[in-house]
C-alpha positions as CSV (number, residue, x, y, z in Angstrom):
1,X,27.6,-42.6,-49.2
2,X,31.5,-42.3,-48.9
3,X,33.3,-42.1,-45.9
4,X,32.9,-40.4,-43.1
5,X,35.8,-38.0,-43.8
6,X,34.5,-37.8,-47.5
7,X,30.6,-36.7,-46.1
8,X,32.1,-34.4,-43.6
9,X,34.1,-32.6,-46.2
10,X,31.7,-32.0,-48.4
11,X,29.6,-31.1,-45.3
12,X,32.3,-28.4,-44.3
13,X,32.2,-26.7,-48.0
14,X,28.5,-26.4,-48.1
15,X,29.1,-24.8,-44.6
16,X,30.9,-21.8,-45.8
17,X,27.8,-19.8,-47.3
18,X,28.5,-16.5,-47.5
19,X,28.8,-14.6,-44.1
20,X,30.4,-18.1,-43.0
21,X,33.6,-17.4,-44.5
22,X,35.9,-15.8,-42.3
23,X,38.7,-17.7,-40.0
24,X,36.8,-16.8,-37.0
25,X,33.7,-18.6,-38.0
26,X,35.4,-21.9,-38.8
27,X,34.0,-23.8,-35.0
28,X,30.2,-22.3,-36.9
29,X,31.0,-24.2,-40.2
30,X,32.4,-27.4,-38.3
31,X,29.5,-27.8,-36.5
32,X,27.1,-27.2,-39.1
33,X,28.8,-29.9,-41.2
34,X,29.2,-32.2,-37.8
35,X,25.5,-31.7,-37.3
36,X,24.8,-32.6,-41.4
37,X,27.4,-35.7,-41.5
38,X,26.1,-37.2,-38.2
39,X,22.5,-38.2,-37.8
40,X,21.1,-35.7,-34.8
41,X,19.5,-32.6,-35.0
42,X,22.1,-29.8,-33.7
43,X,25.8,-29.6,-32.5
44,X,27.8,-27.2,-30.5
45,X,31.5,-26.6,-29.7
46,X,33.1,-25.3,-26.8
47,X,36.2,-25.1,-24.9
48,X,37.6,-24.5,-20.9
49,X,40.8,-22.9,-20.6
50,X,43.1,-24.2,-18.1
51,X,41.5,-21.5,-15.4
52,X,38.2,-23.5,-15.7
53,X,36.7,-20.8,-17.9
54,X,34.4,-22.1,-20.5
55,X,33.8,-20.2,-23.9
56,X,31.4,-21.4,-26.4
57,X,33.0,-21.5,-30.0
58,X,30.1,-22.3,-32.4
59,X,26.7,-23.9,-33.0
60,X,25.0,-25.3,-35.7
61,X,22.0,-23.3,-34.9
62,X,20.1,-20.5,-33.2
63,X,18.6,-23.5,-31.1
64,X,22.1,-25.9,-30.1
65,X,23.2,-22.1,-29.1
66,X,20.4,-22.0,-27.0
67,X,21.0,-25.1,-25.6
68,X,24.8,-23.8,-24.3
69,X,23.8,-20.8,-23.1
70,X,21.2,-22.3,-20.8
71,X,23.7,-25.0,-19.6
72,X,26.2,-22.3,-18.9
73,X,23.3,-20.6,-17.1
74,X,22.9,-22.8,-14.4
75,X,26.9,-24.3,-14.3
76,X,26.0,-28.2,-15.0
77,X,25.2,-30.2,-17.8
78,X,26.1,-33.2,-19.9
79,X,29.2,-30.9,-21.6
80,X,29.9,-29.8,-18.7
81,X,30.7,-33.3,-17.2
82,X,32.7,-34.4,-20.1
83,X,34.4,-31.4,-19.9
84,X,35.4,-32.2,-16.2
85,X,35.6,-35.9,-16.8
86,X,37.2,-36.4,-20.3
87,X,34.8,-39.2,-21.1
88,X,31.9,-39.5,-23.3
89,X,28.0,-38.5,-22.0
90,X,24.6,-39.8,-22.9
91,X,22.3,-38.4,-21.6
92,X,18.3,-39.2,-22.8
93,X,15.9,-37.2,-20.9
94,X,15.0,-38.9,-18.3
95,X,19.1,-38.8,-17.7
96,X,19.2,-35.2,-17.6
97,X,15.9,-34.8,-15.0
98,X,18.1,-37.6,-12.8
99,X,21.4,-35.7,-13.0
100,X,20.6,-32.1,-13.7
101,X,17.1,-30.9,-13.3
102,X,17.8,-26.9,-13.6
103,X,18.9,-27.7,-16.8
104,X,16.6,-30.3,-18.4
105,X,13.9,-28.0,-17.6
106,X,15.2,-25.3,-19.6
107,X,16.3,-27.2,-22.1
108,X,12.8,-28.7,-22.5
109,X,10.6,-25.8,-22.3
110,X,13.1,-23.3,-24.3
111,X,14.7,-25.9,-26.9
112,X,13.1,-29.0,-29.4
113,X,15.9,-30.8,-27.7
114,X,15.1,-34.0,-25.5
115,X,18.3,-36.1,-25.4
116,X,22.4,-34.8,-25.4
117,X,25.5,-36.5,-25.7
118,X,28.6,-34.6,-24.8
119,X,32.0,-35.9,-26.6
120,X,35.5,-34.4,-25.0
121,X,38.0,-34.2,-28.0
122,X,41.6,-34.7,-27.8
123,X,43.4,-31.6,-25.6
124,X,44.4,-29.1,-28.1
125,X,46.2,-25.8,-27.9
126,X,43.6,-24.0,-26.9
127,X,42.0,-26.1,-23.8
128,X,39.6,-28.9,-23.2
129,X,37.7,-29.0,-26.2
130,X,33.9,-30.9,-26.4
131,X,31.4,-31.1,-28.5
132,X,27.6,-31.2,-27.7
133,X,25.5,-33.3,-30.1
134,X,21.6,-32.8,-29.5
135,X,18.2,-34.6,-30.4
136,X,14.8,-34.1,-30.7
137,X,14.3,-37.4,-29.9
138,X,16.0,-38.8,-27.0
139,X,15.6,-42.2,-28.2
140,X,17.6,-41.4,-30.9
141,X,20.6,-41.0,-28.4
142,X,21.6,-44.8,-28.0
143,X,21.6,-45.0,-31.5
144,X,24.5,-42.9,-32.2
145,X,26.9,-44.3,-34.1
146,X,29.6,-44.0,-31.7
147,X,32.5,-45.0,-34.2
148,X,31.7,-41.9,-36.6
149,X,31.1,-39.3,-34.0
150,X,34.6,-40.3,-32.5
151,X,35.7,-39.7,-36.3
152,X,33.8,-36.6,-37.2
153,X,35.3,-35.7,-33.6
154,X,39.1,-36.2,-34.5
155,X,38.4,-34.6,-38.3
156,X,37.0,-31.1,-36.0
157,X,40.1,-31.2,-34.1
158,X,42.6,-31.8,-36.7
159,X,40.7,-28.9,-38.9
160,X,41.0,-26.4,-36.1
161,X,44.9,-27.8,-35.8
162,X,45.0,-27.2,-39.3
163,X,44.0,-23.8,-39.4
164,X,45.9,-22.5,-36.3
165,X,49.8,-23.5,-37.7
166,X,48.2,-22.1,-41.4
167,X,47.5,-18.9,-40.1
168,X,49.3,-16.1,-37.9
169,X,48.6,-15.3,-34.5
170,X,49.7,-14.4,-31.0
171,X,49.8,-17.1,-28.6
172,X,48.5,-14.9,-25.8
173,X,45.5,-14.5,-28.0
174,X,45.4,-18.0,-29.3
175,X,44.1,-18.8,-33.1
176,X,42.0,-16.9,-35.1
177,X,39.1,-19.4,-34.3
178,X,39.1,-18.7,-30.1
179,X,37.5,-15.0,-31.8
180,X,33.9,-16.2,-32.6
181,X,31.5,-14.0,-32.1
182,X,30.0,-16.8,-29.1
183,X,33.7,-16.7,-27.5
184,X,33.4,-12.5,-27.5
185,X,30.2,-12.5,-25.9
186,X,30.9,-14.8,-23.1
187,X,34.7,-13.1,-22.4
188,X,32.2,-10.0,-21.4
189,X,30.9,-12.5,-18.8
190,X,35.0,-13.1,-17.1
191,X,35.0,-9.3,-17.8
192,X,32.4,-8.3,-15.3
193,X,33.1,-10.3,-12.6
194,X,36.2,-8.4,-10.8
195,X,33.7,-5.5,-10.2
196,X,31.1,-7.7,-8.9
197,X,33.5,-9.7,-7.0
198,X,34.9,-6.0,-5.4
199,X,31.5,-4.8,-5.1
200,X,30.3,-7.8,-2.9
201,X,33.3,-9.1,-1.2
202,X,33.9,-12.0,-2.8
203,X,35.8,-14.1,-5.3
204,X,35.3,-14.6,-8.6
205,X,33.7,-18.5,-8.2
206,X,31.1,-16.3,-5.6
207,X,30.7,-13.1,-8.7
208,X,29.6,-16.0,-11.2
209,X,27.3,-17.7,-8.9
210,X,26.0,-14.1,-8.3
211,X,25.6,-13.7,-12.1
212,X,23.7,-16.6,-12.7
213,X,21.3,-16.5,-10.3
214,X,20.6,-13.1,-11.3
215,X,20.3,-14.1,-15.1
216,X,18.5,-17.4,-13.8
217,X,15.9,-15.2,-12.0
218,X,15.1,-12.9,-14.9
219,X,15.3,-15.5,-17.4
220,X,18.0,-13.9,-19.7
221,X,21.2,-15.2,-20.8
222,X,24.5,-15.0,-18.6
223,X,25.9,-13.3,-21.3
224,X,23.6,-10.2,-21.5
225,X,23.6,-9.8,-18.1
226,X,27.4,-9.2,-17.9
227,X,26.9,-6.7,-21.0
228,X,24.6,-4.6,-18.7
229,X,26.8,-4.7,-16.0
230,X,29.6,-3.7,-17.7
231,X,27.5,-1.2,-19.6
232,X,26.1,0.4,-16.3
233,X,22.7,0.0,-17.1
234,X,22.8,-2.8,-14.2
235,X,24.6,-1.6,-10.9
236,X,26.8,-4.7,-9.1
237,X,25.6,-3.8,-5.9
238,X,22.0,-4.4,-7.1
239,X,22.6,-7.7,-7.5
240,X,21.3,-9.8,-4.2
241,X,22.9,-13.0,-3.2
242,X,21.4,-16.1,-3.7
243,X,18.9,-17.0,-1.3
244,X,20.2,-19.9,1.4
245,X,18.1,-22.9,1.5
246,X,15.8,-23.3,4.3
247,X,17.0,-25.5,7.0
């Protein structure tokens, strides 16, 4: 079997298949080989600057990218939490219906995932860092080995440590590895919001919730609705305002 750093380093080489190679896709190969050394079904990485913006870094597949982009959607969620917190989430389904319906409901009907746990890692450069670890099958989530996601935790952080004093880059920029292609399509998203904020008169907390409700409503991702709005092929003033609840 080896060790856990042993399994996650031969993980991490059979991550970097062709098209996998480039400094900006190391958070992609680090969760593929998080997702391989640990025993659940998908893994995710993300990160929230100290402005509370949150970018997503990588995914281990089409479906763990799924799963952020729907949490992101609706603005709560086990990573999230541990984001905001700094402490470990479990979260089996009937956890995530208790704590954040919008979300287990998507996640359910668009993903194979039932159950998440959300790990913060240690603060880095960069922002809080976290990974998302999913299952298929929520009872699997109690049965995490704790110990070696901790580990396979501190081996992600010290790899992306390892790669940003290796390589050369601008610190307003940050490493090579804040460039995945997730990270550039959700900057679009903190891109479009000063003209939505201008166009309806309000901040940029109020453009967001704008954003999502509209993606929410016409069941796309956050992300692509920004793209049209920065595009023009959505207008910001066609946008309506969330609808107050009834009283």
């Amino acid at each position: 079997m080896g060790t856990i750093a042993e399994r996650f380093d031969s993980a991490l080489q059979r991550a970097g298949t062709p098209g996998l190679t480039g400094p900006e896709l190391l958070p992609v190969r680090l969760m593929r080989a998080c997702a391989e050394t640990l025993p659940v079904d998908g893994a995710g990485l993300s990160v929230e600057d100290a402005s509370g913006r949150r970018l997503p870094l990588g995914a281990s597949s089409p479906d763990a990218a799924t799963a952020e982009r729907l949490q992101f959607m609706v603005g709560a969620g086990p990573c999230l939490a541990a984001h905001h917190s700094r402490e470990p989430v479990f979260a089996m389904t009937a956890d995530l219906r208790r704590r954040w319906l919008p979300f287990a409901e998507l996640l359910l009907s668009r993903t194979p995932y039932r159950g998440v746990v959300a790990l913060p890692l240690p603060l880095s450069l960069a922002g809080n860092l976290a990974i998302d670890l999913y299952f298929t099958d929520d009872a699997a989530v109690p049965r995490l080995p704790v110990f070696e996601a901790m580990a396979t935790g501190g081996l992600i952080t010290s790899a992306l440590s390892e790669a940003a004093i290796w390589s050369d880059w601008e610190h307003a920029h940050g490493p090579e590895w804040l460039r995945t292609p997730a990270a550039s399509r959700r900057a679009v998203v903190w891109e479009a919001l000063g003209s939505l904020a201008v166009a309806h008169g309000t901040d940029s907390r109020g453009a967001l919730d704008l954003l999502r409700a509209a993606a929410f409503s016409a069941g796309r991702p956050v992300d692509d609705v920004a793209a049209d709005l920065l595009s023009g092929r959505i207008s910001p003033t066609s946008l309506a305002p969330p609808e107050a609840p009834a009283t």
